[in-house]
C-alpha positions as CSV (number, residue, x, y, z in Angstrom):
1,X,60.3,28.4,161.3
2,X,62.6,29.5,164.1
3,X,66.1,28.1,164.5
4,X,67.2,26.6,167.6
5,X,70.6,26.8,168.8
6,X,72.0,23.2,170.8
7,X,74.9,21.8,172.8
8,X,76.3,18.2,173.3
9,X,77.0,18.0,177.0
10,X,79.2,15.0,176.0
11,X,81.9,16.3,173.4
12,X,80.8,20.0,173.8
13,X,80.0,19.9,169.7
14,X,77.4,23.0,168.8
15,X,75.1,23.3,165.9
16,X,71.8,24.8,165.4
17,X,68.4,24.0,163.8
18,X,66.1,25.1,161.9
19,X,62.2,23.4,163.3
20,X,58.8,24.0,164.0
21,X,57.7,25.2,167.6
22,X,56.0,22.0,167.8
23,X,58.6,19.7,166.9
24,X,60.4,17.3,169.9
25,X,63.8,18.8,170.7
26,X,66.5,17.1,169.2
27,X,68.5,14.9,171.3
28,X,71.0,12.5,169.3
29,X,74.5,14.7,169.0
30,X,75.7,14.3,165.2
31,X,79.2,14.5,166.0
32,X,79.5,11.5,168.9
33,X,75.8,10.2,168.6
34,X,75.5,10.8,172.5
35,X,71.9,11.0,173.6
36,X,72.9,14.3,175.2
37,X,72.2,17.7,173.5
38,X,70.6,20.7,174.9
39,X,68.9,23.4,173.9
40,X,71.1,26.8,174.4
41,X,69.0,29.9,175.1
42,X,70.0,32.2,172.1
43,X,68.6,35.5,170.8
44,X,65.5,35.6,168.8
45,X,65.5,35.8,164.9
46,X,64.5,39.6,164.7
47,X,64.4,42.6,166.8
48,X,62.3,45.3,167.0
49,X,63.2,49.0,165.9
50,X,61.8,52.4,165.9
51,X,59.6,53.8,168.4
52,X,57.9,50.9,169.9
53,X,54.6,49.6,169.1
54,X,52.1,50.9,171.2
55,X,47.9,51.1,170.9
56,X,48.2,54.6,169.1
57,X,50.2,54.1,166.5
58,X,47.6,53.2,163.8
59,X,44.9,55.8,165.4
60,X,44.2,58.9,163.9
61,X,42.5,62.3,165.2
62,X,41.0,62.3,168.8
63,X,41.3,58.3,168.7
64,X,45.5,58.8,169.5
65,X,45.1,59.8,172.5
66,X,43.7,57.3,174.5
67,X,46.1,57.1,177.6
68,X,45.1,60.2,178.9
69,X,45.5,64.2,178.5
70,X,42.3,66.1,178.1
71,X,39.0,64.2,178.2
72,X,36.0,65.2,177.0
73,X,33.3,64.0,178.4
């Protein structure tokens, strides 16, 4: 489940949590129990590394090179 990051716009009291994509956003601060937190925009829970992940890089022989370069037809 991804973890959201949130801000009360009242006292300025941060916290984050952990819910599903499909749950409501929460909206009761813990700290001053103002209706008034916000969801921060935050960086995602993983990041990507290595080359990249591109259409050939599960192909092998004359299946890899599908983007171009010589073509027989």
């Amino acid at each position: 489940m991804p973890m959201y990051d949130y801000q009360c716009a009242s006292c300025g009291h941060q916290l984050e949590a952990i819910q599903k994509i499909s749950a409501s956003p929460l909206v009761d601060c813990p700290a001053c129990q103002a209706p008034e937190l916000k969801k921060m925009l935050s960086m995602p829970g993983f990041r990507p590394s290595g080359t990249g992940w591109y259409e050939t890089d599960f192909k092998t022989g004359s299946k890899k090179n599908l983007a171009g370069g010589d073509k027989s037809d």
